[in-house]
FIVEXLO-843143 format. One line per field, with one value per residue (C-alpha): x, y, z. Coordinates in nm, 4 decimals, decimal comma. Example, Ala and Ser with C-alpha at 12.3 -4.5 7.8 and 13.67 -1.06 7.14 Angstrom:
BEGIN
X = [1,2300	1,3670]
Y = [-0,4500	-0,1060]
Z = [0,7800	0,7140]
***
This chain:
BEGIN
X = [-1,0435	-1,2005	-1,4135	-1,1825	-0,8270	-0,6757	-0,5298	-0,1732	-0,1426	-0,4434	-0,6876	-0,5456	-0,4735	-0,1354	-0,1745	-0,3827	-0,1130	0,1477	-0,0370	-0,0601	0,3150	0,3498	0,1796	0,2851	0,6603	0,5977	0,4117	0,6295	0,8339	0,4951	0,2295	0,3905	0,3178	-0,0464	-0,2869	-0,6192	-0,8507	-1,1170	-1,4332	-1,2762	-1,4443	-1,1724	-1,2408	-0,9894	-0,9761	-0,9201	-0,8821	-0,8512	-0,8079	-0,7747	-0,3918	-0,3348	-0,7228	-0,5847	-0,2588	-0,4900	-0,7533	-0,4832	-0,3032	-0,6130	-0,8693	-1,2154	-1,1546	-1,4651	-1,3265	-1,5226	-1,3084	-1,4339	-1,3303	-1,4439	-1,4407	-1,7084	-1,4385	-1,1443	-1,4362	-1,5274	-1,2365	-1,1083	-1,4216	-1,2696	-0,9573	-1,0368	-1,2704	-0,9732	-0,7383	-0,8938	-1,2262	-1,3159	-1,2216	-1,4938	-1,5136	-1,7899	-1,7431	-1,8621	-1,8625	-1,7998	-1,5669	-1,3628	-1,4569	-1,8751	-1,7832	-2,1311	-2,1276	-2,1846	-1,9536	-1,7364	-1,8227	-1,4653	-1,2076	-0,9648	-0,8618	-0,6049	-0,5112	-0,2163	-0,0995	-0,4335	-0,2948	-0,0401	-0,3333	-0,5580	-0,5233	-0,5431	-0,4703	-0,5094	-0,8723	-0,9270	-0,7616	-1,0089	-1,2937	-1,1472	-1,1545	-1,4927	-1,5815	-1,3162	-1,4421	-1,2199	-0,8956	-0,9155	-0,5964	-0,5069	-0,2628	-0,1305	0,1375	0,3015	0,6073	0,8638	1,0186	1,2669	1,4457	1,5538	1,8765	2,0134	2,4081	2,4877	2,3528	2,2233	2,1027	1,9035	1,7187	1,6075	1,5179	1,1993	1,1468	1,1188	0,8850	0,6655	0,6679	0,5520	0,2536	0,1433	0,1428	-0,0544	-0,2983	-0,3082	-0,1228	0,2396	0,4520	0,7102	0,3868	0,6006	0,8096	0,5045	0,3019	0,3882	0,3266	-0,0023	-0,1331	-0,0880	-0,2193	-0,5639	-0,5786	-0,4759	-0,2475	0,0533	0,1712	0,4388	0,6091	0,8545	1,0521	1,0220	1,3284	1,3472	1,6764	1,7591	2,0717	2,1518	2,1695	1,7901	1,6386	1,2730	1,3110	1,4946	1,2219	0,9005	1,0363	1,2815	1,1378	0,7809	0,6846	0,9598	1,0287	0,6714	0,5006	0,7862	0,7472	0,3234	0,3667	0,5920	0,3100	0,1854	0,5366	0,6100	0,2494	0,2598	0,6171	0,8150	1,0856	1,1393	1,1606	1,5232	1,5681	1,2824	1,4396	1,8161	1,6615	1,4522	1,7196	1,9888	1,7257	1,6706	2,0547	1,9854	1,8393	2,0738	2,3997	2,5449	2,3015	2,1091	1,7927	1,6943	1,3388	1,1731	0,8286	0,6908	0,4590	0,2593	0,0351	-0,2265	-0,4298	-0,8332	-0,8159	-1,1379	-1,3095]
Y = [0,3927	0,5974	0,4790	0,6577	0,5382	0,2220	-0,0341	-0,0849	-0,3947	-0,5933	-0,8011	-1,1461	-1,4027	-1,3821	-0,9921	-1,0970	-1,3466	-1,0942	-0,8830	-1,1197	-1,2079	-0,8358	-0,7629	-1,0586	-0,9705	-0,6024	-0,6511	-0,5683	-0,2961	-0,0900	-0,2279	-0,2880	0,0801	0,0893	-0,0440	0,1291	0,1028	-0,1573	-0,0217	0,2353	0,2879	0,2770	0,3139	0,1098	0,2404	0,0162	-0,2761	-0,4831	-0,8499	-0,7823	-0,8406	-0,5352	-0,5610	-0,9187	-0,6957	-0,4381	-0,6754	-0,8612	-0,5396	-0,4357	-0,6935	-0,4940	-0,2447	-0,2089	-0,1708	-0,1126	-0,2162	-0,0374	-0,0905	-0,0097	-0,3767	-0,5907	-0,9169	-0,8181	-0,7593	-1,0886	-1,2312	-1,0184	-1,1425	-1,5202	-1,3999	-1,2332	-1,4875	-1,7465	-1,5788	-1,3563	-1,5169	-1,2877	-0,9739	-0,6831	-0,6007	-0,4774	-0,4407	-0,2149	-0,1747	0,1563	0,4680	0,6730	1,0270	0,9344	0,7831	0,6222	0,7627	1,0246	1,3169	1,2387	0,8938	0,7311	0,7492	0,6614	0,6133	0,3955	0,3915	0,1523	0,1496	0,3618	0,6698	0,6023	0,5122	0,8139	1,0930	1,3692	1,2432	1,5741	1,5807	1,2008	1,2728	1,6038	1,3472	1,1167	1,4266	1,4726	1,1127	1,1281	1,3010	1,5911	1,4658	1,1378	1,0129	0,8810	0,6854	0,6350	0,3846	0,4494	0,2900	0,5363	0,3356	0,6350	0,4773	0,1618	0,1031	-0,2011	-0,3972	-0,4984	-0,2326	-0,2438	0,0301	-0,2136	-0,2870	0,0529	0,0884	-0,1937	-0,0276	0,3173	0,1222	0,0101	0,3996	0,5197	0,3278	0,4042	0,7246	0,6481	0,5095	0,7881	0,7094	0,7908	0,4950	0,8386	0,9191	0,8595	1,1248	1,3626	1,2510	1,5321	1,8368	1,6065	1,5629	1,9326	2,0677	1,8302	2,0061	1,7783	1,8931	1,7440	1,5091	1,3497	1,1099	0,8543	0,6461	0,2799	0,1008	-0,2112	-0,4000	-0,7733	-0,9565	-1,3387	-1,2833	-1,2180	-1,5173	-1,3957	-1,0689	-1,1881	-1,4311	-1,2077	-0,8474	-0,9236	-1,1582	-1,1996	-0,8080	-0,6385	-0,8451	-0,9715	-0,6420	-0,5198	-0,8852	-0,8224	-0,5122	-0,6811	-0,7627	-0,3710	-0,2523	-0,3963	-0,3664	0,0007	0,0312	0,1219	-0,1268	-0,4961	-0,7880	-0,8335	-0,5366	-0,6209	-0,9756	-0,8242	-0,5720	-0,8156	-1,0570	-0,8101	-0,7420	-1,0900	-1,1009	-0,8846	-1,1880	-1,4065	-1,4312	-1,1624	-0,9510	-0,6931	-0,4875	-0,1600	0,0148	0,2433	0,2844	0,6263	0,5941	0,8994	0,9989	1,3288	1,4646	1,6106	1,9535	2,0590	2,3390]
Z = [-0,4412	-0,6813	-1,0103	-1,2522	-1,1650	-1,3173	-1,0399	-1,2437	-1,0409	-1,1997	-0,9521	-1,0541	-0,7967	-0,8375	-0,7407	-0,4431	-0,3274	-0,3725	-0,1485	0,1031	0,1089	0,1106	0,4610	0,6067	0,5401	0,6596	0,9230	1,2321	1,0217	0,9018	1,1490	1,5161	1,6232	1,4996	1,7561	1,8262	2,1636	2,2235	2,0922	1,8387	1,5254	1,2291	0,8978	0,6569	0,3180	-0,0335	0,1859	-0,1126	-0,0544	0,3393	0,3171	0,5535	0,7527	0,9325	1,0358	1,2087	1,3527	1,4896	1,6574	1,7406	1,9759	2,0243	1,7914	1,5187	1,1727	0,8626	0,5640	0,2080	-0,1231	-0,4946	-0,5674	-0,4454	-0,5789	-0,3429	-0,0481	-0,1031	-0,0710	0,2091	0,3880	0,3438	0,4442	0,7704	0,8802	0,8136	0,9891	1,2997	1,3326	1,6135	1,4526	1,4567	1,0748	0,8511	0,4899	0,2515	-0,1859	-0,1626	-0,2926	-0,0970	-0,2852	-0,2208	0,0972	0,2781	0,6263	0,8206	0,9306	1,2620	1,2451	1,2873	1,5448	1,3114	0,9438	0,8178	0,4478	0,3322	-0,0180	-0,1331	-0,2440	-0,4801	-0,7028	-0,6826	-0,9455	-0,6806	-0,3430	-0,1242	-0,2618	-0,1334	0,2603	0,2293	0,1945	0,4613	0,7031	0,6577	0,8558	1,1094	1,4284	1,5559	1,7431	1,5782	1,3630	1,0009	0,9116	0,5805	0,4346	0,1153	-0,0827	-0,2652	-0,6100	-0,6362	-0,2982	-0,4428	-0,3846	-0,5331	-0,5473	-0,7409	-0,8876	-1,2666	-1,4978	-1,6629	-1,3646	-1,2918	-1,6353	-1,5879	-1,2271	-1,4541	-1,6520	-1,3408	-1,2345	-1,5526	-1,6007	-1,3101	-1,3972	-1,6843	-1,4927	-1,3019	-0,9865	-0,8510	-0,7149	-0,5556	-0,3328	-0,0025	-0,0036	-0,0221	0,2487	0,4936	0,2399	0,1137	0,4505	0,5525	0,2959	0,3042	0,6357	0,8973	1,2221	1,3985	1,0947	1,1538	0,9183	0,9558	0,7315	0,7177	0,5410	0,4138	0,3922	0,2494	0,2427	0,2783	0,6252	0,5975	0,3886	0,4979	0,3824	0,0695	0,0012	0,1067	0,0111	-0,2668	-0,4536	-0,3630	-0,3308	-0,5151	-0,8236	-0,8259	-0,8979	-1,1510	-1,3225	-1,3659	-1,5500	-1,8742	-2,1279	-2,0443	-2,1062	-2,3927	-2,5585	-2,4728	-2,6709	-2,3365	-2,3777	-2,6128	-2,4830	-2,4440	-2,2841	-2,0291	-1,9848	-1,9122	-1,6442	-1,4523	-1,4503	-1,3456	-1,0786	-0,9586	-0,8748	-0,5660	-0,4214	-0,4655	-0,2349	-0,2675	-0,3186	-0,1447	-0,1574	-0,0214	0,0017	0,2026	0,2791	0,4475	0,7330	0,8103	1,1219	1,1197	1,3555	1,1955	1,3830	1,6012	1,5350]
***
């Protein structure tokens, strides 16, 4: 990710185990289809705590990934993490940024970005750079959530109101939490053919404890909970407002309930020539 932008989730542990809960719970809905050839060189950008870089190494025996991120912490413990939990995976990691990116042109086979761009102040100029090390004819995939999809019962203005609040200081930190609906005009116009982009939903009822548990609650609510003290201290909402929104919102996971999201998965192809 680049120097400049503000991650509006915060690096705290709690953020790192949300992100955990977060790939593990999506795993077969954003990850099943994603599976790349023994021996092929794939770049993973803003790995962060290698929540997602398990989920390719796993789909993915013999394939040589080099995770980056701008945080030499996260790599660290994304390190731990993979070790832990594919001790044979092929993975070097690198500090780095993806707008000065380290390597040389065509280097990469592939380039898989999950969650990255949402936080990047000008995302067509970031897939530009990504072109740039992805040989001609090789792919990039890119995962991104849309807030604006939410679609909650029972359904609560109040609770849109502190998802509103999650959206718009994002924004502030110069990021856009409605990136998913963009992907194919984004991707297009960074110059990359044959995009193709497929929606990913995300749906939780009681008949779905897993989903209530890791989407709902540990993913969902999580991130819009971690954002309060910002909200308030920033003059967005008070306090009791805040507290009647999240709680309205922590009804969807109880019986009765239900939770809807979708997440956009996108494919591109770097043209040759």
């Amino acid at each position: 990710m680049t120097t400049n932008t503000a991650y509006v989730h915060g690096y705290s542990p709690q953020e790192a185990r949300r992100l955990g809960d977060q790939a593990d719970t999506l795993a077969a809905l954003l990850h099943a289809d994603t599976a790349y050839a023994p021996g092929s060189r794939v770049l993973e950008v803003g790995c962060g705590v290698g929540a997602q870089t398990v989920h390719l190494a796993r789909n993915s025996p013999g394939a040589r990934i080099t995770a980056i991120d701008r945080s030499a912490e996260s790599l660290a413990q994304a390190r731990a993490y993979v070790t832990a939990q594919e001790p044979g995976a092929d993975v070097e990691w690198h500090t780095a940024d993806l707008h000065h990116l380290p390597f040389d042109p065509a280097d990469f086979d592939h380039v898989f970005a999950c969650f990255v761009l949402e936080h990047l102040p000008d995302p067509e100029h970031a897939l530009t750079a990504l072109r740039r090390v992805l040989r001609a004819g090789g792919t990039l995939t890119v995962i991104e959530g849309d807030h604006g999809s939410v679609i909650l019962h029972p359904d609560s203005i109040h609770a849109h109101e502190v998802i509103g609040h999650q959206i718009r200081l994002q924004a502030a930190a110069g990021g856009n939490a409605l990136l998913g609906r963009a992907l194919q005009p984004l991707l297009t116009g960074a110059g990359f053919d044959q995009v193709v982009v497929r929606p990913r939903t995300a749906y939780a009822d009681a008949t779905r404890p897993a989903l209530v548990d890791g989407l709902t609650r540990k993913t969902f609510i999580a991130m819009v909970e971690a954002v309060r003290d910002e909200a308030l201290s920033t003059g967005l909402t008070t306090a009791a407002d805040w507290d009647r929104g999240i709680a309205d919102l922590r009804l969807t996971a109880n019986e009765g309930g239900t939770f809807h999201y979708t997440f956009f998965k996108a494919v591109g192809v770097n043209p040759s020539g």
